[in-house]
C-alpha positions as CSV (number, residue, x, y, z in Angstrom):
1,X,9.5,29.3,13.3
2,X,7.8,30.2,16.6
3,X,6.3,32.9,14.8
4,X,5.1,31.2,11.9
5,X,3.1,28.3,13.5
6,X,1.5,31.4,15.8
7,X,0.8,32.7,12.2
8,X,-1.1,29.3,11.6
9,X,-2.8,28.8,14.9
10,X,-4.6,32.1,13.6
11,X,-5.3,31.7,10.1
12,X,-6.1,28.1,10.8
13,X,-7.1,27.1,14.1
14,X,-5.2,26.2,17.7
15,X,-6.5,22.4,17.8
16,X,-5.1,22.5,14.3
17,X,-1.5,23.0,14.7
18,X,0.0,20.6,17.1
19,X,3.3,20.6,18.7
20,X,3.5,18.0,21.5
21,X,6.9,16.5,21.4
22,X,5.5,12.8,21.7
23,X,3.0,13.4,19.0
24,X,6.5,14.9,16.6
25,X,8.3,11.6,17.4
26,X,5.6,9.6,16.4
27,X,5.2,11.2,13.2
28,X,9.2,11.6,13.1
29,X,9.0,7.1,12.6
30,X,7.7,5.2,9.7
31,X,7.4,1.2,9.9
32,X,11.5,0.7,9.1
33,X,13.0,3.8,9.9
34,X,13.0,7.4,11.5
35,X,13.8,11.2,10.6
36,X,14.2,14.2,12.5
37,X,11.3,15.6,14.0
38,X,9.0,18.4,12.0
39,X,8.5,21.9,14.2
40,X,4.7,21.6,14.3
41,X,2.2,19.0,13.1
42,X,-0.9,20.4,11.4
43,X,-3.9,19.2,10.2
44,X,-6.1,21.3,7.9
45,X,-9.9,20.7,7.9
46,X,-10.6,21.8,4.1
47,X,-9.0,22.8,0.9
48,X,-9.0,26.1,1.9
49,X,-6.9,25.9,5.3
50,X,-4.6,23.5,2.8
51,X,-4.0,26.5,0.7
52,X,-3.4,28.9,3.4
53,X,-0.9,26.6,5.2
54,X,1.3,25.8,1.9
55,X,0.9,29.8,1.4
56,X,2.6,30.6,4.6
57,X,5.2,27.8,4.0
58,X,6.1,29.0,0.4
59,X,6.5,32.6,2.1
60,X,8.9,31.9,4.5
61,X,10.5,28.9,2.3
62,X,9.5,26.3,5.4
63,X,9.7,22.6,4.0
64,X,5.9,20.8,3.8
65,X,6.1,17.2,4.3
66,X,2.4,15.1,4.1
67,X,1.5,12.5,5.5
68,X,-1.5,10.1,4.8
69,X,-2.1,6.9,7.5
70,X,1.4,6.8,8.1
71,X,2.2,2.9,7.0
72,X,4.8,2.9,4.7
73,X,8.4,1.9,5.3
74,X,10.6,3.6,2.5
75,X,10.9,7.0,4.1
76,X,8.5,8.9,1.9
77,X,7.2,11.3,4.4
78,X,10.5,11.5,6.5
79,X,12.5,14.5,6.6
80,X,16.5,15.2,7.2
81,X,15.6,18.9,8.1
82,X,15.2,20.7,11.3
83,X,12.6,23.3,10.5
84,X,10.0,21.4,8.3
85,X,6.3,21.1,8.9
86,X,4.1,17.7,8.9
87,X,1.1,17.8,6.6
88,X,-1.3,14.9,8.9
89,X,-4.1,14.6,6.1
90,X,-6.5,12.8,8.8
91,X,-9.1,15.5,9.1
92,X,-9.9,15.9,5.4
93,X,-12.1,13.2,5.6
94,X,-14.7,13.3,4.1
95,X,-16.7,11.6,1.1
96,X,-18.2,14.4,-0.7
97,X,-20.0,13.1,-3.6
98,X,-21.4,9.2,-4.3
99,X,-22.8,9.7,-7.9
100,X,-24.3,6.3,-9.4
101,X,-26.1,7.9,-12.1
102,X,-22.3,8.8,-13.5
103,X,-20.3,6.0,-11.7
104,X,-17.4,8.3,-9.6
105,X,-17.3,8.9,-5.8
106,X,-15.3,12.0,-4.8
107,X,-13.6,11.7,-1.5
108,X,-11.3,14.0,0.8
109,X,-7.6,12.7,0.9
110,X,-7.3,12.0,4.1
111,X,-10.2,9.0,3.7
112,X,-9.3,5.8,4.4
113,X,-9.9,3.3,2.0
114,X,-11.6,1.2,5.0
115,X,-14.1,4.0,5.2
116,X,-14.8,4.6,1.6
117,X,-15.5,0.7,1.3
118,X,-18.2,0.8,4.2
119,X,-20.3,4.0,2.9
120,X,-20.1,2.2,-0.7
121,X,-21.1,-1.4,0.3
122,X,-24.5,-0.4,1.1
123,X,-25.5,1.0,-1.8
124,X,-23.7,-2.2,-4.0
125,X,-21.1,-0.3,-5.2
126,X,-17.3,0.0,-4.8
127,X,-14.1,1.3,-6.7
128,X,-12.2,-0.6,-9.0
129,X,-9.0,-1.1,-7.1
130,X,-10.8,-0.9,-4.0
131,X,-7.7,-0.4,-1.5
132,X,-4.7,-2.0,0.1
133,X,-4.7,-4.9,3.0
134,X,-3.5,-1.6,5.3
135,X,-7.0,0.2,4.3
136,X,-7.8,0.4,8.0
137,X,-5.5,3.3,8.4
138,X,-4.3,3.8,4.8
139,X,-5.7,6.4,3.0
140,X,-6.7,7.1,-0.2
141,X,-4.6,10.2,-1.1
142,X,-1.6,8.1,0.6
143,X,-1.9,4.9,-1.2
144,X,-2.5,6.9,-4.6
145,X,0.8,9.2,-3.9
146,X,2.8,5.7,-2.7
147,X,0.1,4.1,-5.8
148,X,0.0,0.3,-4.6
149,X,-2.2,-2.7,-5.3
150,X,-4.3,-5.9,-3.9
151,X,-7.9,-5.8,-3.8
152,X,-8.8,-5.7,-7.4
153,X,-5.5,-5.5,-8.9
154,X,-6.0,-8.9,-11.0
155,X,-8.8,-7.4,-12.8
156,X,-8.2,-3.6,-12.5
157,X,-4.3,-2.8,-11.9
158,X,-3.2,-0.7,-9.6
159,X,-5.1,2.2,-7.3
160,X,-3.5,4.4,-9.8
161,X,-5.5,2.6,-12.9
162,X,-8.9,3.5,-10.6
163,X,-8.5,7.2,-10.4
164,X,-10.2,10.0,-12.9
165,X,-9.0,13.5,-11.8
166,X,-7.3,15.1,-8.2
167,X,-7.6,19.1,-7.1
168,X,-4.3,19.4,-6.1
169,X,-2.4,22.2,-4.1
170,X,0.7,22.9,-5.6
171,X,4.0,24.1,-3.9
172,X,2.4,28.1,-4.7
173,X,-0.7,27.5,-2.6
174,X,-2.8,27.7,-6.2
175,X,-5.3,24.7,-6.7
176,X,-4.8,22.8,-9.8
177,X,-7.7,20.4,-11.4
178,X,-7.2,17.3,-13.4
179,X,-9.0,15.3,-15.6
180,X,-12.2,16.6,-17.5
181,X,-12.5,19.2,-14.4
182,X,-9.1,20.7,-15.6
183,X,-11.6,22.7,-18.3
184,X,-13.8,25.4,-17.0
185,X,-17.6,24.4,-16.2
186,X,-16.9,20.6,-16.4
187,X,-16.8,18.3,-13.4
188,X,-14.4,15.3,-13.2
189,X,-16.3,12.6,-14.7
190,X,-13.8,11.9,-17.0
191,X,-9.9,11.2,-16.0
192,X,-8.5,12.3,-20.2
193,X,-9.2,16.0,-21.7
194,X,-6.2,16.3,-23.8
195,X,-2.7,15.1,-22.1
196,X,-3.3,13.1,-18.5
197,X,-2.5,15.8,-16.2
198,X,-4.0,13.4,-13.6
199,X,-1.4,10.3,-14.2
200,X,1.6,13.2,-13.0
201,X,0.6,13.1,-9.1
202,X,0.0,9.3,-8.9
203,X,2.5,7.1,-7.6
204,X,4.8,11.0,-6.9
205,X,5.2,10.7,-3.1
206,X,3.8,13.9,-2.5
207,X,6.9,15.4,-4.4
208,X,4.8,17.6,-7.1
209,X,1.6,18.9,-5.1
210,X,-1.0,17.9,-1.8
211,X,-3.7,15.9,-2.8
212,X,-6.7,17.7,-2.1
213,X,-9.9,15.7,-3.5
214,X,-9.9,12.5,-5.5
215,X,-12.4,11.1,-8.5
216,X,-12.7,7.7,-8.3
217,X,-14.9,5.2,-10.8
218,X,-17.4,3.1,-9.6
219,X,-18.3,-0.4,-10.4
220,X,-21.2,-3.1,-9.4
221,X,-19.8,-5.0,-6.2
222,X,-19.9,-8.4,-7.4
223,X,-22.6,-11.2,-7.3
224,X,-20.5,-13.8,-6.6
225,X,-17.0,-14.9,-5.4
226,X,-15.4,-18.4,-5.5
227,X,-12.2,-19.1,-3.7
228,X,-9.3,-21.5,-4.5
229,X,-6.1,-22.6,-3.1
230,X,-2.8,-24.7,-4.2
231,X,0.6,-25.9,-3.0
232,X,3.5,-26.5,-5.6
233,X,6.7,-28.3,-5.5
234,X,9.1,-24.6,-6.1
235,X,9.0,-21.2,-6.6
236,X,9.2,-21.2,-10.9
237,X,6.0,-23.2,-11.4
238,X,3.8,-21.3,-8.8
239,X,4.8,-18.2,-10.8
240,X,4.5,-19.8,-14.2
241,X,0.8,-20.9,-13.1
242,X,0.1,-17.7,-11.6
243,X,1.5,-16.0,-14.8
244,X,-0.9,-17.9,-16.9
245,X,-4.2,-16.9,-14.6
246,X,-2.9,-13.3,-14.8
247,X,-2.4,-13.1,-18.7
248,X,-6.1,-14.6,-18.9
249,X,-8.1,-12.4,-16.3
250,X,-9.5,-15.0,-13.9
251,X,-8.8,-13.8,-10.3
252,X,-9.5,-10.0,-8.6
253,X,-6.2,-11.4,-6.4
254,X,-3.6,-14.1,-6.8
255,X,-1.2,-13.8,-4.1
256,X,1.7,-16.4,-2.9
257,X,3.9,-17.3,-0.4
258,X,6.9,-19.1,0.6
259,X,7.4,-21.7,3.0
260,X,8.8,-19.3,5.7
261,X,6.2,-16.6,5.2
262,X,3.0,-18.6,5.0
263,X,4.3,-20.2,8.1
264,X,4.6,-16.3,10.0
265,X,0.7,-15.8,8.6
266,X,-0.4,-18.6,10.6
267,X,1.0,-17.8,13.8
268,X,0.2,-14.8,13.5
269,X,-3.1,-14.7,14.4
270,X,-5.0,-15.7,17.9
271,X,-8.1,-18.1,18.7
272,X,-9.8,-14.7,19.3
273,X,-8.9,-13.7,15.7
274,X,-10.3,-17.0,14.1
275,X,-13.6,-16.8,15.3
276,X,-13.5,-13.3,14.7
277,X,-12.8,-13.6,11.4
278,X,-14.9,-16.9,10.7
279,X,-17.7,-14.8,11.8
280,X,-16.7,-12.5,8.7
281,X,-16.9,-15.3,6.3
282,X,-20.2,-16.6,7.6
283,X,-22.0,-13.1,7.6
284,X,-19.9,-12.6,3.6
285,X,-22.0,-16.0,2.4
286,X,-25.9,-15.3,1.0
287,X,-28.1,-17.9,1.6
288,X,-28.3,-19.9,5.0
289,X,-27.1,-22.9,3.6
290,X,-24.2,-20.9,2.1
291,X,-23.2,-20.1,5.5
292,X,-23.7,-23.2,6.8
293,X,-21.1,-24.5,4.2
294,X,-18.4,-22.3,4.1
295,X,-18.3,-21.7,7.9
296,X,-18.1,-25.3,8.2
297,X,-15.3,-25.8,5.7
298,X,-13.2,-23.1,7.4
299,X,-13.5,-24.2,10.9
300,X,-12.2,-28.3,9.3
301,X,-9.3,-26.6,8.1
302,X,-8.2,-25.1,11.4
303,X,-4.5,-24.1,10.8
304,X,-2.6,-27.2,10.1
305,X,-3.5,-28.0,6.8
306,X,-0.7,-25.5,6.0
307,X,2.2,-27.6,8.3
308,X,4.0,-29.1,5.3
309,X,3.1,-27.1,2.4
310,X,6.2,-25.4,0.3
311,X,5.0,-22.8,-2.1
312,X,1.3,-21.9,-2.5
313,X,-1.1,-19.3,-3.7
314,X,-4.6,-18.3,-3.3
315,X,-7.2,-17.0,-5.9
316,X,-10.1,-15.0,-5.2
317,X,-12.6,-14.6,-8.7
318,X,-15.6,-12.4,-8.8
319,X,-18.4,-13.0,-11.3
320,X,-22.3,-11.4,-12.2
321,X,-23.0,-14.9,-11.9
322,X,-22.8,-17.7,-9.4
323,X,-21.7,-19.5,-12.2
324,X,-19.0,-17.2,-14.1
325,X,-17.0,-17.1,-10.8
326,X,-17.4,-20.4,-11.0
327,X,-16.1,-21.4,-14.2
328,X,-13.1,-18.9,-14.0
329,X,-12.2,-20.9,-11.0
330,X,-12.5,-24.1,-12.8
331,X,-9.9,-22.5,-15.2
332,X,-7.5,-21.8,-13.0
333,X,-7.7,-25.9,-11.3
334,X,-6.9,-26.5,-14.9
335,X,-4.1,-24.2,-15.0
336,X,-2.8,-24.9,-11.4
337,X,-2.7,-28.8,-12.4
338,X,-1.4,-28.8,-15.6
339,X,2.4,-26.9,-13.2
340,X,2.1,-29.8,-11.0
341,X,-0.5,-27.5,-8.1
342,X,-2.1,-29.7,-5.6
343,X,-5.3,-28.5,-4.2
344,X,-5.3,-27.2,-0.3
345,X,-8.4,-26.0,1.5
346,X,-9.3,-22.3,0.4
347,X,-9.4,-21.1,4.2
348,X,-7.0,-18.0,3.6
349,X,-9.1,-16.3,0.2
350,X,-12.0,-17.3,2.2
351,X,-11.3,-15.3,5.0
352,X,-9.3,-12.2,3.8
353,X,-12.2,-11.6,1.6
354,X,-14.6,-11.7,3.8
355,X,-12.7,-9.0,6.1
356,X,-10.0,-7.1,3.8
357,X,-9.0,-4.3,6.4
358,X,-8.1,-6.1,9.2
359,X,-5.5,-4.5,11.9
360,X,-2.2,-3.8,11.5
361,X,-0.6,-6.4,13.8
362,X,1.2,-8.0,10.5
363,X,4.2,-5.2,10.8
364,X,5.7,-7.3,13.1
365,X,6.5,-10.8,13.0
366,X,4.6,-13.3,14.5
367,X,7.5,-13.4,17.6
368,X,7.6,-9.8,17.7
369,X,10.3,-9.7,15.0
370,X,10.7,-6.5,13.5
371,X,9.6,-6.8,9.9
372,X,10.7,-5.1,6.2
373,X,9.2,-5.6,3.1
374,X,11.1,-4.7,0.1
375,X,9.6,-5.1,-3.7
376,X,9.6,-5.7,-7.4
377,X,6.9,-5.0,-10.4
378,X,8.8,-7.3,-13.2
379,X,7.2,-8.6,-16.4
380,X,5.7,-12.1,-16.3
381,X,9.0,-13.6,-18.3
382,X,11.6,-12.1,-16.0
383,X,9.6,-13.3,-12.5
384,X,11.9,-16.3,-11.9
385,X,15.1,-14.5,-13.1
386,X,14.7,-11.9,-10.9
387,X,13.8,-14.4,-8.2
388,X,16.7,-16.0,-7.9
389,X,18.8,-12.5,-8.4
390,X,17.3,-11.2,-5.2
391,X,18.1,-15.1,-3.1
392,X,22.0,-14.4,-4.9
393,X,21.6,-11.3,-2.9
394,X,20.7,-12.9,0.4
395,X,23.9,-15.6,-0.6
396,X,26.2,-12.9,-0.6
397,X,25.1,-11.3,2.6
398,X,24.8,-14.9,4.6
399,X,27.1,-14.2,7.1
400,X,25.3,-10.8,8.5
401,X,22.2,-12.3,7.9
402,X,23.5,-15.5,10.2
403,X,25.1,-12.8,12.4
404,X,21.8,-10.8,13.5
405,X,19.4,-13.7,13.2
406,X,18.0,-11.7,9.7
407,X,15.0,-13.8,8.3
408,X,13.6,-13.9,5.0
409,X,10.1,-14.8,3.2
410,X,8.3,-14.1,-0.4
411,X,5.1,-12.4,-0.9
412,X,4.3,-13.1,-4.6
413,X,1.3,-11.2,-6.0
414,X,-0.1,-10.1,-9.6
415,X,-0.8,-7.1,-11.2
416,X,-3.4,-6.9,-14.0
417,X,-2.4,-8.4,-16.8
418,X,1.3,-7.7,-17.4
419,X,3.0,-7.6,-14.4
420,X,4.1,-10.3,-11.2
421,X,4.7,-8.4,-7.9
422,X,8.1,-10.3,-5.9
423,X,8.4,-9.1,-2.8
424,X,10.7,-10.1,0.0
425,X,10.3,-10.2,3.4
426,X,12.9,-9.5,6.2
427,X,12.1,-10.6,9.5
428,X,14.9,-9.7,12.5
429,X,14.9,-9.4,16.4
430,X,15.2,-6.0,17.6
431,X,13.4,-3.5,19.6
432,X,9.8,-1.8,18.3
433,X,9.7,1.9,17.4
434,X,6.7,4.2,18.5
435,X,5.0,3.9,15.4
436,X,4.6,0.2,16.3
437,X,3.4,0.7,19.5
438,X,0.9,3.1,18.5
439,X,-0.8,1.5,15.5
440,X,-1.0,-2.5,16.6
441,X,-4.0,-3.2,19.0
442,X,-3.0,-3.4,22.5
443,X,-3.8,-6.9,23.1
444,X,-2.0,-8.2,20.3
445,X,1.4,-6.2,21.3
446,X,1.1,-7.4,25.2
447,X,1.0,-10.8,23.6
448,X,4.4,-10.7,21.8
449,X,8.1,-11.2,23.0
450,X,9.6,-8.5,23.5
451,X,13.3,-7.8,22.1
452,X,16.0,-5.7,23.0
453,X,17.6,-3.6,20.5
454,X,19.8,-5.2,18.3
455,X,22.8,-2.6,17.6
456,X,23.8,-3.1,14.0
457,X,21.0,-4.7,12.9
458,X,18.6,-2.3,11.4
459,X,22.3,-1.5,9.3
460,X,22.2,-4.6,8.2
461,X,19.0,-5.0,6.9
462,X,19.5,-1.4,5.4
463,X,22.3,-2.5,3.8
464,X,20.8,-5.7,2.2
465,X,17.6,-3.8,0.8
466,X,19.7,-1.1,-0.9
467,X,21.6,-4.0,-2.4
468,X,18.4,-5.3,-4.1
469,X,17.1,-1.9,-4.8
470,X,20.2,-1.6,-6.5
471,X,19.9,-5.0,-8.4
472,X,16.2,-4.7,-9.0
473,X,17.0,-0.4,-10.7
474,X,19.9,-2.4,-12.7
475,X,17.2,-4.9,-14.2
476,X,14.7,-2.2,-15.2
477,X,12.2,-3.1,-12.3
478,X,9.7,-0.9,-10.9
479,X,8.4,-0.1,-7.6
480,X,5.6,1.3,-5.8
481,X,6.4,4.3,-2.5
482,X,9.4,4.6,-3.8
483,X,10.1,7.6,-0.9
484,X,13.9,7.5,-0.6
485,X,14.4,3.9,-0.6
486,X,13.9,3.2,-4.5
487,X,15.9,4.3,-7.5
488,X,14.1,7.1,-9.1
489,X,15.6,10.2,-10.7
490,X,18.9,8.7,-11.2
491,X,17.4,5.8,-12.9
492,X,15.8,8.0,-15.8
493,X,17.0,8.8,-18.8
494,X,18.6,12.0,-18.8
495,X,15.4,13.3,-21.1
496,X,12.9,12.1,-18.9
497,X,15.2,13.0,-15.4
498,X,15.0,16.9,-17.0
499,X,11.3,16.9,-17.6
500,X,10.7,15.6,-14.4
501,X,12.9,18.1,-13.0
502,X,11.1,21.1,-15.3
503,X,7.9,19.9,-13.8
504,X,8.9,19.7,-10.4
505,X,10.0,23.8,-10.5
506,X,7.1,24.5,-12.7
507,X,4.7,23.1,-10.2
508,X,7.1,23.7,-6.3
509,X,9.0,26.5,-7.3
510,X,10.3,27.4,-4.0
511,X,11.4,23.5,-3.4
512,X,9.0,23.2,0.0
513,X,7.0,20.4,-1.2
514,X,8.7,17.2,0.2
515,X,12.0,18.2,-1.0
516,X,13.9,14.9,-1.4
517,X,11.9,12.4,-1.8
518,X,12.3,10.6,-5.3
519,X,15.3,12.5,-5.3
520,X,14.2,15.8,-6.4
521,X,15.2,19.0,-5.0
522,X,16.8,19.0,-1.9
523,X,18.4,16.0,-0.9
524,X,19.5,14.7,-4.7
């Protein structure tokens, strides 16, 4: 191994291959859990040093684990071996084509979705999923590998419904095209030229090749936004509202919580953060009058508004017109009403839309809790069954749950026009690991408690996700990053488990490529 990474400080550079032990333990943690540390992180500048470095790996059969902005919790770029290399995507960049006469934006993998948002703004355009709330340090070849959704997904589905071709380096150092640019002499305007070679690396975990580049259509940033929000007396008719607005098209986002999590979402945040981010609503409004308004209504709101509120969501609609996002938010009051909604001030669309990457200071609790999110992508008719399947769950497990002080919370989202998003929270004390310290900002982390470690308690919670992995694979769910937390290959049908395995040699034949993760190769 000493030899190798020698090899790769050569044919690479020194300042790319890394191999400070503090900088391998960071990369060794995501947000839930850890792995053992990789031999050497590197971190190619280009395509070409990509090629070379998955070259030398496939030589010496060295396991080749990537890693985008690092913010996922299911594993996915963890490894149980002691001789692997981490991929850090961070240096490939770059945005290397804005085309507005065509409509697609080709960007290096290792862009963040934060970036590729400020460089589009300008110019009045943006992608049609346009990025996850972690876009700060999430990246765009990450969060299409892990796929995911929010901004955009009522209207557009997931980042992997916004995506037209990859160049991809496969587990043999060759670089595959997808898309229209699959053909010789054609670029990647189009995402279909014959079967959608493109659709096989989104939502893979790394598993089948390294993202290289990524196409991307763009669309007209909206005219116009209008903003609701509503409480309701349970769970079922939130979703049944929300399920309605979904079928019909009305909001870009439709997200809800429970009592308990809306509650950590309000403490969350600091005086310092409120003016910061009512500063991003004002500067988000057009006219001065505009401003004038929706600071105002805001700052009235304050925080408390929320104090005795059960279940509620928030709708963000975007329209050419003043008027159209108008009207669709006039639907959904109608819709919202008609399951018993009651109107609350639209502080919380107001100001995550007016700054969608904030930090990262929400992977912890709002008392320094450790925190685990675990999810669902159900059909519309089987949100409230599986619902109350995942609370039987938490029934069961009372006891432990009462035994390590385990909390629990709903995020409840939307997903084009099929699909409702459940996804649990657990909240626990314990000690922070070093990804945590690293990625929330300093002033927020010398402002929480601080908790010792809590032995048994990461088990627990371990335990209790698996069991509604379990229960969620058993009802046909789906998932996003699946990693190694998810049900994957041995939820297939044994037809589709052996093309997915014919694919996965035909494209890593030496098994190097993240071998593992969705249960593929080594580790299955």
């Amino acid at each position: 191994m000493n030899a190798m990474i020698d090899t790769l400080r050569q044919s690479l550079s020194p300042a790319a291959v890394q191999t400070d032990p503090e900088l391998l333990d960071l990369y060794a943690h995501d947000v839930f859990g850890s792995g053992k540390p990789a031999s050497a992180v590197i971190r190619p500048a280009s395509t070409d040093d990509l090629q070379a470095l998955v070259k030398v790996c496939a030589d010496r059969g060295t396991p080749l684990v990537s890693r985008g902005g690092g913010m996922s919790y299911t594993a996915g770029y963890l490894s149980d071996r002691d001789d692997g290399i981490l991929l850090d995507m961070s240096s490939m960049n770059r945005i290397l084509d804005v085309n507005a006469t065509d409509a697609h934006v080709t960007v290096e993998a290792g862009t963040t979705w934060s970036a590729l948002h400020e460089t589009l703004a300008p110019l009045g355009l943006r992608t049609p999923f346009w990025g996850t709330l972690s876009g700060r340090h999430a990246t765009v070849g990450g969060g299409l590998s892990q796929n995911g959704v929010f901004w955009g997904s009522g209207y557009h589905g997931t980042a992997g419904d916004s995506v037209l071709g990859f160049s991809v380096v496969t587990g043999t150092g060759d670089l595959l095209h997808t898309g229209s640019a699959s053909q010789h002499r054609a670029s990647a305007f189009s995402r279909y030229f014959g079967p959608d070679l493109t659709g096989l690396f989104i939502g893979d975990c790394g598993a089948l090749g390294i993202k290289a580049t990524i196409t991307l259509p763009l669309i007209p940033v909206a005219a116009a936004k209008a903003f609701t929000s509503f409480a309701f007396p349970d769970a079922e008719a939130m979703m049944a509202a929300m399920s309605e607005i979904s079928r019909r098209a009305l909001a870009s986002e439709c997200f809800g919580f429970d009592p308990y999590l809306q509650q950590q979402r309000m403490q969350r945040a600091s005086l310092a953060a409120d003016v910061s981010q009512l500063s991003g609503v004002i500067k988000a409004q057009g006219s001065l009058k505009e401003k004038i308004v929706a600071g105002a209504k805001v700052a009235m709101a304050g925080r408390r508004f929320m104090d005795d509120v059960g279940w509620s969501f928030s709708t963000v609609s975007e329209g050419r017109t003043e008027q159209e996002a108008a009207a669709q938010a006039e639907e959904i009051r109608s819709i919202s009403e008609a399951h018993k909604g009651e109107p609350l001030p639209d502080s919380i669309p107001r100001i995550l839309a007016a700054n969608p990457f904030g930090p990262v200071n929400n992977m912890v609790g709002a008392g320094g809790e450790r925190w685990l999110p675990v999810h669902a992508l159900v059909p519309h008719s089987d949100a409230a069954g599986t619902l109350a399947a995942i609370e039987a769950v938490f029934e069961a497990n009372r006891q432990t749950m009462t035994k390590f002080s385990i909390e629990t919370g709903y995020l409840i989202t939307t997903v084009s026009q099929q699909i409702t998003l459940i996804e649990p929270v657990f909240f626990w004390p314990d000690s922070l690991n070093v990804l945590h310290e690293h990625s929330l900002e300093a002033d927020h982390l010398a402002r929480l408690a601080r908790h010792e470690a809590a032995p048994g308690a990461w088990e627990a919670v371990d335990q209790i996700k698996g069991e509604i992995c379990a229960m969620c694979s058993d009802r046909g769910a789906s998932h996003f990053q699946l990693g190694r937390a998810y049900h994957y290959r041995n939820a297939l049908r044994p037809e589709s488990a052996q093309l997915v395995d014919a694919i996965k040699q035909t494209l890593d034949p030496h098994g190097i490529i993240n071998p593992g993760v969705l249960g593929l190769g080594h580790g299955n």
